[in-house]
C-alpha positions as CSV (number, residue, x, y, z in Angstrom):
1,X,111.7,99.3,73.5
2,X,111.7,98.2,77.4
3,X,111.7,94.0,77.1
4,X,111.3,93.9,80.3
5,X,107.9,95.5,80.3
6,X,106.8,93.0,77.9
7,X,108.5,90.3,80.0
8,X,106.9,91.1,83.0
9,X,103.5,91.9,81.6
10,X,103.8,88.5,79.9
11,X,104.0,87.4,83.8
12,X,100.9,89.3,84.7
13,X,99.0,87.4,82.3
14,X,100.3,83.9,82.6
15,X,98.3,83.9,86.1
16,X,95.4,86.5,85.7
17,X,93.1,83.3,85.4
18,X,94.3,82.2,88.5
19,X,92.3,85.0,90.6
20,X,90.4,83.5,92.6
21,X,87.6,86.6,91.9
22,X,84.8,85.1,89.8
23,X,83.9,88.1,87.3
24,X,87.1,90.3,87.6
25,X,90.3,88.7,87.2
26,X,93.3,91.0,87.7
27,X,97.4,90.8,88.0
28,X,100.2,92.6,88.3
29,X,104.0,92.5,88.0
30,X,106.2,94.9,89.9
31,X,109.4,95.1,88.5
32,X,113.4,96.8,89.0
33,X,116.2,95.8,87.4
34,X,116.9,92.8,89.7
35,X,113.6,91.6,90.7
36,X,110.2,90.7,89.1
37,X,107.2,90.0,91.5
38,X,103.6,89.3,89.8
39,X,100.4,89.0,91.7
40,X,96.4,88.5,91.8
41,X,93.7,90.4,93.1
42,X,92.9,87.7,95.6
43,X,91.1,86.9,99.3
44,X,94.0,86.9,102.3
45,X,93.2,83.3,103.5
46,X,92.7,84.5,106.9
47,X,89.9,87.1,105.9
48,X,88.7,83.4,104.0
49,X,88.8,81.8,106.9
50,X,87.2,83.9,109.4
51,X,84.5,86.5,107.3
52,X,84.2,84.5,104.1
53,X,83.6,86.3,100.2
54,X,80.6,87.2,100.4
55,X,80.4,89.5,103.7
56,X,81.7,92.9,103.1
57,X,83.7,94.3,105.8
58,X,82.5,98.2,106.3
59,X,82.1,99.9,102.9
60,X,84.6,97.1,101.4
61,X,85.0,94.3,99.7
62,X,87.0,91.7,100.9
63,X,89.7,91.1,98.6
64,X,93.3,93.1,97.8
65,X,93.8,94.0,94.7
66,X,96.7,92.9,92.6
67,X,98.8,96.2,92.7
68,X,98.9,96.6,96.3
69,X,99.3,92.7,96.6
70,X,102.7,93.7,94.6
71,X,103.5,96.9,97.0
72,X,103.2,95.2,99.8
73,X,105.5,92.2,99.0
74,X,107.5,93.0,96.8
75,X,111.2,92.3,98.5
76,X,113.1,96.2,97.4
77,X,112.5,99.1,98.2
78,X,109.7,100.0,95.7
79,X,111.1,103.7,95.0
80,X,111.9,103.7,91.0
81,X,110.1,100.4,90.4
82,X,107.5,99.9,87.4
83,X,104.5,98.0,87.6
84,X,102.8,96.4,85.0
85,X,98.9,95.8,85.2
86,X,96.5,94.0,83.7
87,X,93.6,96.2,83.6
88,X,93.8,100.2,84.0
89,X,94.2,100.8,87.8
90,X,91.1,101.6,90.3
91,X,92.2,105.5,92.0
92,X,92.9,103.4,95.4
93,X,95.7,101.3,93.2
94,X,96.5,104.8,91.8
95,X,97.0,106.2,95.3
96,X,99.1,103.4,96.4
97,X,101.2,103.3,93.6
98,X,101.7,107.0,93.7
99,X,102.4,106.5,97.5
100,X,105.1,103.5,96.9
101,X,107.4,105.9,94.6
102,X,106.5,104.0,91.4
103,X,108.3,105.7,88.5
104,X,106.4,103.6,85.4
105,X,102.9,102.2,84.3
106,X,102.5,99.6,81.5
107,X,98.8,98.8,81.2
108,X,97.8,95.8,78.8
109,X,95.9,97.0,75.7
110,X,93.3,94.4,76.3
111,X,92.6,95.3,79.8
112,X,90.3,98.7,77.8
113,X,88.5,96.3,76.9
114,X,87.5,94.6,79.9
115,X,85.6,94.9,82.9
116,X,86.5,97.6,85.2
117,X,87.1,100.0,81.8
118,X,83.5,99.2,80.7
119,X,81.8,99.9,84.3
120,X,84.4,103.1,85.7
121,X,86.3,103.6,82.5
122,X,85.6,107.6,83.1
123,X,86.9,107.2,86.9
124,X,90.6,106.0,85.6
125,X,90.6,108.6,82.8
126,X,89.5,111.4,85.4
127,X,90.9,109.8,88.4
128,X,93.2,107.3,88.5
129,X,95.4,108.9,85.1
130,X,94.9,112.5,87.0
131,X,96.3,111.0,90.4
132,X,99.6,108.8,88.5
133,X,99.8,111.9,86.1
134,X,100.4,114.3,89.5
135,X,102.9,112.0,90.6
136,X,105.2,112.7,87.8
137,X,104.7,108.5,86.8
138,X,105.3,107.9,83.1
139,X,102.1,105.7,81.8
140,X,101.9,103.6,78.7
141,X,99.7,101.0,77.1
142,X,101.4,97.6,76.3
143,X,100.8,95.7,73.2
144,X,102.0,92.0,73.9
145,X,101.2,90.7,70.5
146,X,102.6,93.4,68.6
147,X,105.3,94.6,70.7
148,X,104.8,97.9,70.9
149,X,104.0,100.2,73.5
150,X,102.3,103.4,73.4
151,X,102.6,106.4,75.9
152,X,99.4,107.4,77.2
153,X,101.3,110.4,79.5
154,X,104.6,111.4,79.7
155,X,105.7,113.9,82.1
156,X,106.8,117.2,81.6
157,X,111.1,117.1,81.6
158,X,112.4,118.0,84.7
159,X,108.8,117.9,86.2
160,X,109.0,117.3,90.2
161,X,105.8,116.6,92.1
162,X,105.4,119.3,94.6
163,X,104.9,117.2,98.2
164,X,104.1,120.0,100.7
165,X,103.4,116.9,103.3
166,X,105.4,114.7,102.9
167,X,105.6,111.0,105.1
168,X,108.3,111.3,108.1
169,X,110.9,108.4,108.2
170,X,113.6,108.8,110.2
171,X,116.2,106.4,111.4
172,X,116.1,105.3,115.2
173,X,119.3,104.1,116.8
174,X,118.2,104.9,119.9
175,X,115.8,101.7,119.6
176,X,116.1,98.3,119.1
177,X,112.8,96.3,120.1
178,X,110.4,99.2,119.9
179,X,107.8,98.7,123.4
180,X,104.1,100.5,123.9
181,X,106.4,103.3,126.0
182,X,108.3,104.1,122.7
183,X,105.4,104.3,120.8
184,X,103.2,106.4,123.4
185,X,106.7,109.1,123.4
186,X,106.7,109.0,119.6
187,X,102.9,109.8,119.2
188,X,103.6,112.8,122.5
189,X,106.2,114.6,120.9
190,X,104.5,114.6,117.0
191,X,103.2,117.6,115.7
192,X,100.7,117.8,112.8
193,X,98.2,119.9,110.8
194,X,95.4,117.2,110.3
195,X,93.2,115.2,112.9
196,X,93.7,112.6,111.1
197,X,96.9,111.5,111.0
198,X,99.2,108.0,112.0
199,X,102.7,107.6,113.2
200,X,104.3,103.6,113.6
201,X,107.9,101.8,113.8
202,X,109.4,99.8,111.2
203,X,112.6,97.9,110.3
204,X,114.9,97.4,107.9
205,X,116.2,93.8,106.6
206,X,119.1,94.3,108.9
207,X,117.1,95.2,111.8
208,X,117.5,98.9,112.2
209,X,114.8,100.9,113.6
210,X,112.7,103.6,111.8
211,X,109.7,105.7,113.1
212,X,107.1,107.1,110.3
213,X,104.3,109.5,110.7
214,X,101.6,110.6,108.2
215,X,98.7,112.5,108.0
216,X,95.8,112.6,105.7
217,X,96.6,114.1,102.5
218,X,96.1,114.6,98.8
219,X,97.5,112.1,96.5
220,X,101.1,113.3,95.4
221,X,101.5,116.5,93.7
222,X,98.6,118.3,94.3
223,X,99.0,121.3,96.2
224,X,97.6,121.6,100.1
225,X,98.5,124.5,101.7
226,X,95.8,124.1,104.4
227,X,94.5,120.7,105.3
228,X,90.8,122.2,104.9
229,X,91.7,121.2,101.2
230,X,91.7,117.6,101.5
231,X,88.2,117.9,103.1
232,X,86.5,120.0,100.7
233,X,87.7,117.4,97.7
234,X,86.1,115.1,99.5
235,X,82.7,117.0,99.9
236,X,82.9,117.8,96.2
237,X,79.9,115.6,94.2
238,X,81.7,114.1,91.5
239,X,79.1,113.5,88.9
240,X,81.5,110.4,87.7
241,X,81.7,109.1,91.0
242,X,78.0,109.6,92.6
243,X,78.5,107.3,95.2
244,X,81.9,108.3,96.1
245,X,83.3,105.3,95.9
246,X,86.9,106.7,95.1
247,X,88.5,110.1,96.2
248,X,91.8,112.3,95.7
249,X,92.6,111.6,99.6
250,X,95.7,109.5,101.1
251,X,94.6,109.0,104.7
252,X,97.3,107.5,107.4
253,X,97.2,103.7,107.7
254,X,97.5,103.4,103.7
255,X,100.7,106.5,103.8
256,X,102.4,104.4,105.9
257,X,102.1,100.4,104.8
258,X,102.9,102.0,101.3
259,X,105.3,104.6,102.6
260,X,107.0,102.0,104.3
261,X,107.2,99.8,101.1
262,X,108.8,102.6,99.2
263,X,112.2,102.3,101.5
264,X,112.1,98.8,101.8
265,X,110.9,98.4,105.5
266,X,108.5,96.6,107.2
267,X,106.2,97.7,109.8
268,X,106.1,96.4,113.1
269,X,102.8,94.9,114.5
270,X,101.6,95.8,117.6
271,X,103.9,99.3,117.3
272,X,101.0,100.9,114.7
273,X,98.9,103.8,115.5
274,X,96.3,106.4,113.9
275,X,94.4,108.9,115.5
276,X,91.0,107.9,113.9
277,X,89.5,104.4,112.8
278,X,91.3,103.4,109.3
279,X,88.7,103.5,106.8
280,X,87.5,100.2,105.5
281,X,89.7,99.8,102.3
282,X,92.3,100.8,104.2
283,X,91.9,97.7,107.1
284,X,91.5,95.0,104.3
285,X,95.0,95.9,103.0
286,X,96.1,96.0,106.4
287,X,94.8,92.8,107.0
288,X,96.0,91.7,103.6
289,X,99.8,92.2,105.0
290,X,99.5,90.3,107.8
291,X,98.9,92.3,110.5
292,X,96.6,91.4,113.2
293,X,97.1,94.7,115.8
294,X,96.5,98.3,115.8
295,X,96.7,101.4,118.4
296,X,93.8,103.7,117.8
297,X,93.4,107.3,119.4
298,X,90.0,107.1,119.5
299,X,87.2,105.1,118.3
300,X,85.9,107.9,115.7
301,X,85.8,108.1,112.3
302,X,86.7,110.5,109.6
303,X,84.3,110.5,107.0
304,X,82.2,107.4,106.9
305,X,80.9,105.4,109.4
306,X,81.4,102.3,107.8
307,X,84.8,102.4,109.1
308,X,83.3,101.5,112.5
309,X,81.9,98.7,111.2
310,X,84.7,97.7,109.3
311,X,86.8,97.7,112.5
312,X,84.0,95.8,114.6
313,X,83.7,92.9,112.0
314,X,87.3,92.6,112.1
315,X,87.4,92.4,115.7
316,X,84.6,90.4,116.5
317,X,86.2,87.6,114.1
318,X,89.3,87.7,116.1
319,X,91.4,89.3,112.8
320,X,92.1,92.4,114.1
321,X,93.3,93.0,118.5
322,X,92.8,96.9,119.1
323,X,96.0,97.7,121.1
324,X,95.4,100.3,124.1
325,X,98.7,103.3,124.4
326,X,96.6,105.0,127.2
């Protein structure tokens, strides 16, 4: 028996009713052996401040949810963490915790009975189970009360998510404060498969220098052996998921706040870059984490135009500064 599942799921719920979210109260607690970190679904104060709940920014709403709230704060390097959450995990959450190098998943046996299970129950247990299952994570329910937990999947002994596109991090000695020049050599000399793709620096706690690049891709281990995959997912009509809210794809902004995360860096603002607009889920995180500026390759988007207007709103509340590399 883990305790320290139950400990930190305990956590979770001691300030679910804290959420600031009036119908669907959520929280998390990422944990390692050293470090417990518990969180709510919530509205970045300056998203508050500036846009206000009500406004939806593109195609999104405006809060981050409780998992990535966790990813992107959480103090270690998130590789080999577990995570407990409240309520079964959105496919976004799944994506990002698949992304981060999560190796466990302790849902709480009450959150089936809740909310987001009654309205897109069938989009966790064909998406967002499908997407942590890929990833070779280990998923259980949690029974507080009882103290028992129950495996919902298991992987396969020995099983190793095939990654045929994988993120880039690579140490940088050669730099210490990264300027527009480094980053306009670093996006010259990359070469990748999909137009949609990002590359950015980050740092270390002791201040060493790492450059990242990532391209749009399918959630760990599923097989791409031409990007033309990721695309066709995406035109598929899932019948579960009419309005297609929720897809298979990682694209670049999200690879590489939660990339980052998953060895313990942080990004540097000002020194981030994507070829295409972020979508808008994407751009909430990011604004979520603190960051205020982004380099964009051009103003187009990938698949949906709310991205543009994602990007505007942010803008145009003085959120977001759109940093030129040309």
């Amino acid at each position: 028996m883990n305790s320290r599942a139950f400990d930190a799921m305990q956590s979770a719920v001691d300030i679910v009713l804290t959420s600031p979210h009036p119908d669907n109260k959520v929280a998390a607690s990422l944990f390692s052996e050293t470090t417990l970190l518990a969180q709510t679904n919530n509205w970045p104060q300056s998203i508050l401040d500036k846009i206000g709940k009500n406004t939806r920014i593109g195609d999104s709403s405006t809060t981050v949810h409780a998992e990535v709230n966790c990813l992107l704060n959480f103090p270690e390097r998130t590789d080999g963490a577990e995570i407990t959450i409240t309520d079964p995990c959105c496919p976004n959450c799944a994506k990002s915790i698949s992304e981060s190098g999560i190796k466990t998943v302790y849902i709480d046996h009450k959150g089936f009975m809740k909310d987001f299970a009654a309205r897109r129950g069938s989009e966790f247990k064909n998406m967002s189970l499908n997407i942590l299952a890929h990833a070779g994570i280990s998923i259980y329910e949690i029974n507080r009360k009882e103290k028992y937990i129950t495996a919902i999947h298991k992987p396969a002994q020995g099983y190793t998510p095939p990654e045929t596109n994988p993120i880039e991090v690579i140490e940088r000695p050669d730099l210490h404060s990264p300027t527009i020049d480094d980053l306009k050599t670093l996006i010259k000399n990359v070469r990748v498969k999909h137009p949609f793709w990002g590359c950015a620096f980050a740092a270390d706690k002791s201040g060493k220098i790492y450059s990242l690049v990532a391209s749009t891709h399918l959630a760990i281990g599923y097989s791409e052996d031409r990007a033309e995959e990721a695309d066709k997912l995406t035109e598929y009509k899932n019948p579960l998921n009419p309005e297609q809210k929720y897809n298979f794809i990682l694209t670049p902004l999200n690879r590489l706040m939660f990339g980052a995360t998953r060895h313990n860096l942080h990004l540097i603002d000002g020194m981030i870059w994507t070829s295409l607009i972020p979508t808008s889920r994407e751009l909430v995180n990011f604004i979520g984490a603190g960051y205020t500026q982004i380099a964009l390759g051009t103003r187009q988007v990938y698949l949906k135009e709310s991205s543009a207007e994602a990007l505007e709103t942010l803008k145009v509340a003085g959120l977001l500064e759109i940093i030129k590399v040309d």
